[in-house]
C-alpha positions in Angstrom: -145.2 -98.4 138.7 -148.6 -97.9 136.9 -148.5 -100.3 133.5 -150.3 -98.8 130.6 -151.5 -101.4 128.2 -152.7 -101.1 124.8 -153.9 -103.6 122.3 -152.4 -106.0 124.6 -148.7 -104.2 125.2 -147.1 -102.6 128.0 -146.3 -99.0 126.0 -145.4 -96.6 129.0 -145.5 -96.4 133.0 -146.3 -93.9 135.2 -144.0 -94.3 138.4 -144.7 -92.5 141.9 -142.1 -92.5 144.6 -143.3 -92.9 148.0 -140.6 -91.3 149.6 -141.3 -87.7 148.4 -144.9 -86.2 149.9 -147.7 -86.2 147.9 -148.0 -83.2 144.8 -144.5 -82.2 145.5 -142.0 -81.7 142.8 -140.7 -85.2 141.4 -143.1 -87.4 143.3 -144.8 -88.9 140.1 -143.3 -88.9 136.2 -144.1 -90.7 133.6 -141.6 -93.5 131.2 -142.7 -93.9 127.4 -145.7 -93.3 126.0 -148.8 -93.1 128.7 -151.4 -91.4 126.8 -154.2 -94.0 127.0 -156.5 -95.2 129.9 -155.0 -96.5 132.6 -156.3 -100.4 133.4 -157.4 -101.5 130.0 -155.3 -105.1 130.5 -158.3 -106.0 132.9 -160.9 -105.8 131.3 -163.1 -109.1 131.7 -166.5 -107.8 131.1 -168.5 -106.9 127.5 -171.4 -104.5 128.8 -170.1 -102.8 132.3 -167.2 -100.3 132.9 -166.0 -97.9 135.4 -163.9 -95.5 135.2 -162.0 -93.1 137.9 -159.9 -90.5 138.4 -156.5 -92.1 139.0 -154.8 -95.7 139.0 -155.1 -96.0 143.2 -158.7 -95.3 142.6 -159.2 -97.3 139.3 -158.0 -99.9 141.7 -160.3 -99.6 144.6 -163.5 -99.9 142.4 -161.6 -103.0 141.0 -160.7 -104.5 144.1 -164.2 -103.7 145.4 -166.8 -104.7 142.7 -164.8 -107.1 140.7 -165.7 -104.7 137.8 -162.7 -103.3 135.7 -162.7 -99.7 136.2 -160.1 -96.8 133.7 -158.7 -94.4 134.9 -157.3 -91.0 133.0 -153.4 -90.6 133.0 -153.9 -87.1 134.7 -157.4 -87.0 136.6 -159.8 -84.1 135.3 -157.1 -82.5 132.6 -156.7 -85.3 131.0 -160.0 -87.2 130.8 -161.7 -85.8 128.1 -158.5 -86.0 125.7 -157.8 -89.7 126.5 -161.5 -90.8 126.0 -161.5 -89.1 122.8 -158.2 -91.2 121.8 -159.9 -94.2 123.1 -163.1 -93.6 122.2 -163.5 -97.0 119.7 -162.5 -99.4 122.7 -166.1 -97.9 124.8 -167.7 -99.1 121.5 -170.0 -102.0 122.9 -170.5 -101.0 126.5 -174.4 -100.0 127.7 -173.4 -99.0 130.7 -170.0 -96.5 131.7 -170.2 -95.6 135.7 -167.8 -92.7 136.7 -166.6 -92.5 140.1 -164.8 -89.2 140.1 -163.2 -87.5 143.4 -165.6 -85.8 145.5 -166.1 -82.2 145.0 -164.9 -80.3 147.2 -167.0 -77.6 146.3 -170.1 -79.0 147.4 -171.9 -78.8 151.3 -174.2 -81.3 150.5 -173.3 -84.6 149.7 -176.2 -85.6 148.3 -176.0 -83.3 145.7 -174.8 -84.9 142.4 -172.4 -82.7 140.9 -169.7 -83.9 138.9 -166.4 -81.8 137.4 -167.1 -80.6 133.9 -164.8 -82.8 132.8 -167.1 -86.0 134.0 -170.1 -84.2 132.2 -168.0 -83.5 129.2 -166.7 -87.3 128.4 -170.1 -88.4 129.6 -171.7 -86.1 126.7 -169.1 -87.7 124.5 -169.8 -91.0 125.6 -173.3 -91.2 125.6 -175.9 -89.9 128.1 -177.7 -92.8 127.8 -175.5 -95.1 128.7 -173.7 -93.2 131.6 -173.7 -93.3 135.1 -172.6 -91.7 137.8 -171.5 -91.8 141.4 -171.4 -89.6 144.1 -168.8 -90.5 146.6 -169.2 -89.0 150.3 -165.4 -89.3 150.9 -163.0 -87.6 148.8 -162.3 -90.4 146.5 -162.7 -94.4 145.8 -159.6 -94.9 147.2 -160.6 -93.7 150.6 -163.1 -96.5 150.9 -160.9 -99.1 150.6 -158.3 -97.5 153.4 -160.9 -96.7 155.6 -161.9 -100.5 155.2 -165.6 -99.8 153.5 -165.3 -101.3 151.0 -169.0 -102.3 150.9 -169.7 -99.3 150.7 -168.0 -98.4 147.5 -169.6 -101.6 146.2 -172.9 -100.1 147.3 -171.8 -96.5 146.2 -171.2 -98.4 142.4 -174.5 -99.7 142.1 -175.9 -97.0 143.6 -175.0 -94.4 140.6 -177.3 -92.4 138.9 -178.3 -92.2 135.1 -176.7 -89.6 133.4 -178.4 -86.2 132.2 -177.6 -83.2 131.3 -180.0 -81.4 134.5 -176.8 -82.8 136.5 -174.4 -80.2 135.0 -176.3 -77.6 135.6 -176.7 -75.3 139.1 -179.3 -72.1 137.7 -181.3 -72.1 134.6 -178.7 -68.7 134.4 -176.5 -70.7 132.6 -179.0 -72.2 130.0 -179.6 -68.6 128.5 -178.2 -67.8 125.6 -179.1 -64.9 122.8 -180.6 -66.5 119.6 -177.5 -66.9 117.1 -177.1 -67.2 113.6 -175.7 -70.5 112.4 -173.0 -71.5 110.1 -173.4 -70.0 107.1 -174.0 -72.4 104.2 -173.0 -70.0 101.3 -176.8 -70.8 99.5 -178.2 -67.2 99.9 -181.9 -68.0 99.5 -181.4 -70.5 101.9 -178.8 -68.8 104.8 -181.4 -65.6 104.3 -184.6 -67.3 105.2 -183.3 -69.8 107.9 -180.6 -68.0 109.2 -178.0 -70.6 108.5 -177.6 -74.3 110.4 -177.9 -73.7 113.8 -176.3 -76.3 116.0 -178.7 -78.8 117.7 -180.9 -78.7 115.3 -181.7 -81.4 112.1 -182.5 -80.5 108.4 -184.3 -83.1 106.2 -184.4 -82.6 102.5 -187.2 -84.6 100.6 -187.9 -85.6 97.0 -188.6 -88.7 94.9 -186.4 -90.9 93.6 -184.4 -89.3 90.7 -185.2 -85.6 92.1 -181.2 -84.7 92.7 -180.9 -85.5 96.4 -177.7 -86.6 96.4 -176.9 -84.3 94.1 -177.8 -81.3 95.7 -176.5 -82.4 98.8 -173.1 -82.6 97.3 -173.5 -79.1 95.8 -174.3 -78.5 99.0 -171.1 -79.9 101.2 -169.2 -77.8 98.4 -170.6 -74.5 99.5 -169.7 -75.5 103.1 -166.2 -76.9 102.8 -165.3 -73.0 100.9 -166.3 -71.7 104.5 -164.2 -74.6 106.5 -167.1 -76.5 107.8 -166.5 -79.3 109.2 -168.5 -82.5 108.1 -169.2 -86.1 108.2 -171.4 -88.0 105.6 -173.1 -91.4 106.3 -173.8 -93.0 103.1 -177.0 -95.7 103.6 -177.9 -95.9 100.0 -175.3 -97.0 97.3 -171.6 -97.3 98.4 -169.2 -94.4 99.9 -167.2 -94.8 96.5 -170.1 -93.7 94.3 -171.0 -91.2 96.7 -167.3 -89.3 96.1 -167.0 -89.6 92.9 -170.2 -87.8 92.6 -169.1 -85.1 94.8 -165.9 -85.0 93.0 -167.9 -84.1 90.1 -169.5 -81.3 91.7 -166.1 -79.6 93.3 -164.4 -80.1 89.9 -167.1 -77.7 88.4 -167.8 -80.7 85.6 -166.8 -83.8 84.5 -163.7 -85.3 87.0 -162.5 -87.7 84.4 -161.0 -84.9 82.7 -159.3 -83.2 85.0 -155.5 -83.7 85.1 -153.8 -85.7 87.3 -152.9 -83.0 89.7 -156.1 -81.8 89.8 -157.9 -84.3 90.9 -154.8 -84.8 93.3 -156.2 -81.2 94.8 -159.9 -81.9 95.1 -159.1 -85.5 96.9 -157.5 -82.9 99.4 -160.0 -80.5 99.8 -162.3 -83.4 100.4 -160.3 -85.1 102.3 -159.2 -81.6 104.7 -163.0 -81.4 105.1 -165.4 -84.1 104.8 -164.9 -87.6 106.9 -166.9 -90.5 106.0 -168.7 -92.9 108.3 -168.2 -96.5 107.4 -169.8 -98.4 109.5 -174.0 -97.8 108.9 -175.3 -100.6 110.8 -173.8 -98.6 113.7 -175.2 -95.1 112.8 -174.8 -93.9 116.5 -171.3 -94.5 117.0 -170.1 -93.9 113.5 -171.5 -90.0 114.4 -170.3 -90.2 117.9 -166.8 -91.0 116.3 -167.0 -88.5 113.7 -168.1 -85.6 116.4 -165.2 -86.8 118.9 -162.1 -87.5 116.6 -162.7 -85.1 113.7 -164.1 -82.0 115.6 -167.3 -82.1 113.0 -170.1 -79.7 113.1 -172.5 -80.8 110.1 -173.4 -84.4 109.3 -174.6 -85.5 106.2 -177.4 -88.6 106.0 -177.6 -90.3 102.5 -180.5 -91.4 102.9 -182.4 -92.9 106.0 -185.2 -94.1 103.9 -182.9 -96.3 102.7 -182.3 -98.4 106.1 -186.1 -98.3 107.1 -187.2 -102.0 107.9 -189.7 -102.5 105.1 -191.7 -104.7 107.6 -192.1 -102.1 110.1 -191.4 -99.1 108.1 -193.3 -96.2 110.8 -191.2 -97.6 113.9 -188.2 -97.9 112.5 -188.2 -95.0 111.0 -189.6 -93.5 114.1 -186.5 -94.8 116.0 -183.9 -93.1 113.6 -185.2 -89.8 113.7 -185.8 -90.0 117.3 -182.1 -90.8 117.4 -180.8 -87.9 114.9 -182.9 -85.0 117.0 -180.9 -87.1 120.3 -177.4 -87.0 118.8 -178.0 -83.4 117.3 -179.0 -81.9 120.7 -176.6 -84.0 122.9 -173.0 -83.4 120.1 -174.4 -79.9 119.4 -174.1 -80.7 115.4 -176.5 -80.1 112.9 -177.6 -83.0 111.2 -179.1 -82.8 107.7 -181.2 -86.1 106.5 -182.0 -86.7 102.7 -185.3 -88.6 103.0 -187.4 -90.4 99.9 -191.2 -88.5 100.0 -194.9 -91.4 99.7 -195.3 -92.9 96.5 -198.6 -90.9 96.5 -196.8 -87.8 96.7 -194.8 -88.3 93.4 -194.7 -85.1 90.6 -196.4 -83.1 93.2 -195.2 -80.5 95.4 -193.8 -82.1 99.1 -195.6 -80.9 101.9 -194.6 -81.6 106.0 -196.6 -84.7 105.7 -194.9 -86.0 102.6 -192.1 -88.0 104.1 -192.1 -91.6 103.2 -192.4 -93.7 106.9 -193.1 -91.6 109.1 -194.9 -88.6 110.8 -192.1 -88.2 113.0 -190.0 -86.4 110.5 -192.8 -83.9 110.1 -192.9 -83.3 114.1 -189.8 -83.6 115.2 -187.4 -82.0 112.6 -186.3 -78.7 112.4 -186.2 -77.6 109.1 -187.6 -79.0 105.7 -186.7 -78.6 102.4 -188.0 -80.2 99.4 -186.8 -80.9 95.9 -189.9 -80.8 92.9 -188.2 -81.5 89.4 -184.9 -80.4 89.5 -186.3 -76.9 88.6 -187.6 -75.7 92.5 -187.2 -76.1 95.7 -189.3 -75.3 98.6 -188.8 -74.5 102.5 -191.7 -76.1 103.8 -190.7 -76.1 107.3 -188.5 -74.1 110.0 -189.5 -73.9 113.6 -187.2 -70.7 114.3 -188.6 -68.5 111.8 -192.6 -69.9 111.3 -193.0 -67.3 108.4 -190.0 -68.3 106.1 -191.5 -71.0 104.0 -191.9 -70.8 100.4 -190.5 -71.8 96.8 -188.3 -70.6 95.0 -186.1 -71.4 91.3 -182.8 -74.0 91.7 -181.9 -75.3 89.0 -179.5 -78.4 88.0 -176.4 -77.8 85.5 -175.2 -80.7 84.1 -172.3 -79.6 82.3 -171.4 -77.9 86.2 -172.1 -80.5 88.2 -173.8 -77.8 90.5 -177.1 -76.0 91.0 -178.4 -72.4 90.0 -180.1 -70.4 92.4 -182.6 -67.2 91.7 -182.5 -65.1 88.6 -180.0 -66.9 86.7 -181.9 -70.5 87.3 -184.8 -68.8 85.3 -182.9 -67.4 82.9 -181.3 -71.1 82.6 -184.6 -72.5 82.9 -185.8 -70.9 79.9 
């Protein structure tokens, strides 16, 4: 009988009988509930973890590097869920080494090519901090019945760091036809940049006071009418103040005088599509978490300005964006960024090199927008379409809570 422990409790077994052959009928079920990783009761260390295929193979790496190693309730099937349910408890660990099966697939051993389901939880998990192994016998367990288990020990700290060139047998499988993205609902906007494409990061500049936040909320209420999926990590102010705001803007007007059940019916839709992230000293994971257990596609950034060490304002602000274009490529989300524009760039019209802290913004993202007085707003950057830039009228309606867009923010203008 396999125990399976969480937050310190036995909650279900899964039982193999020894007398029936192996993958027959009746040779394994499972008693209560055994829905999370196998082997979390050992756990001993804070930065190393393995994790296998199955219990007798969890067991093996155990036995053999004194490092505690997972395993999923049902091998391959069942690896990517379980992660996913588990995903918090992987929260401090730099380095995850998976020792799946061998694949049987492959001649030549010393080809490293795990199951899709190994590349999928690593994706999940973080590249960066994955490794893998390539057994040469079919599984972890072998080693150990076979007597070598040195070797396992060596095969362990022998594992590779994770990339994505490790999933992938032809550049055939890397082609794809240029897509439209998800549709925002802003029709200047979806128009000239073809909507947010996944992988890819918008940042949206402006000074202090220029309606960042509020247009982003107008924004996330164009996207939740087309069941976009979302996350927003507030950095600036509290999430509180950030939702009230937003409740303004999908009431149409003032919240406070909407009825009861009305505001019962926006907390809803808010709550149906937009997840916040409460945890901004750990931007990574509070993304990671977002992407894995709430099946987002956009993230919302408010505002990374705001979290910028002011004594080294150009690397640390290098290091977040870095991270955003990471995380967007690695999740395949689309990540939009407010961002506060130089103090010399104040009442003038933003340009690339506008963003406050750093020229990495101006490289590395892939769209720009900016806000100039509430009354325009400019495209001044997309690397898909090079000849989409320009300015056009958006206007901010107070008594709306929302923003005006082409011939009517003129009209409204005048």
């Amino acid at each position: 009988m396999f125990p399976c422990y969480w937050n310190g409790k036995v909650i279900g077994y899964k039982c193999r009988d020894f007398s029936i052959p192996k993958k027959q009928p009746g040779h394994m079920w499972i008693v209560g509930n055994y829905q999370h990783m196998f082997g979390w009761n050992t756990v001993h260390t804070k930065e190393t973890i393995a994790i296998a295929l199955g219990e007798f193979d969890a067991l093996a790496v155990t036995e053999a590097t004194n490092i505690p190693c997972l395993s999923s309730p049902n091998g391959d099937s069942s690896l990517v869920k379980v992660i996913k349910r588990d995903f918090r408890a992987f929260e401090n660990y730099n380095k995850i080494v998976f020792i799946p099966d061998k694949d049987k697939d492959t001649d030549n051993p010393n080809v490293v090519q795990p199951s899709q389901a190994v590349a999928e939880a690593a994706k999940l998990l973080g590249l960066e901090r994955c490794w893998i192994a390539t057994p040469s016998l079919d599984d972890p367990n072998e080693y150990v019945m076979q007597n070598k288990s040195t070797l396992l020990k060596q095969l362990f700290w022998s594992a590779v760091p994770a990339s994505q060139e490790l999933w992938y047998e032809s550049s055939r499988e890397l082609i794809q036809p240029i897509a439209f993205g998800r549709m925002t609902g802003w029709a200047e906007f979806d128009k000239r940049i073809q909507g947010l494409r996944m992988c890819e990061t918008t940042y949206i500049l402006g000074q202090p006071g220029a309606g960042k936040t509020t247009f982003l909320c107008w924004l996330m209420w164009l996207m939740t009418q087309r069941a976009i999926n979302m996350a927003a990590l507030i950095l600036e102010g509290s999430v509180r103040q950030f939702v009230t705001k937003l409740s303004h803007t999908f009431y149409g007007g003032n919240i406070f005088t909407a009825s009861d059940a009305e505001v019962d019916e926006i907390a809803k839709q808010i709550d149906k599509h937009i997840h916040f992230a409460r945890q901004p000293e750990k931007i990574e994971m509070a993304i990671r978490t977002a992407v894995v257990q709430h099946d987002v596609e956009v993230v919302v950034i408010d505002n990374i300005t705001a979290i910028s060490n002011p004594e080294e304002v150009f690397a640390s602000t290098s290091q977040l964006v870095t991270l955003f274009d990471k995380l967007a490529a690695e999740l395949c989300i689309h990540i939009i960024i407010l961002s506060h524009v130089k103090i010399d760039a104040y009442g003038e019209k933003a340009g690339i090199g506008s963003a406050a802290g750093s020229r990495e913004i101006g490289a590395k993202a892939y769209n720009m927008l900016a806000l100039h007085a509430r009354k325009e707003v400019g495209l001044i950057k997309c690397r898909e379409r090079g000849d989409a830039e320009g300015w056009w009228p958006l206007v901010y309606d107070p008594n709306s809570a929302r923003y005006i867009e082409g011939v009517r923010a003129l009209e409204f203008s005048e």
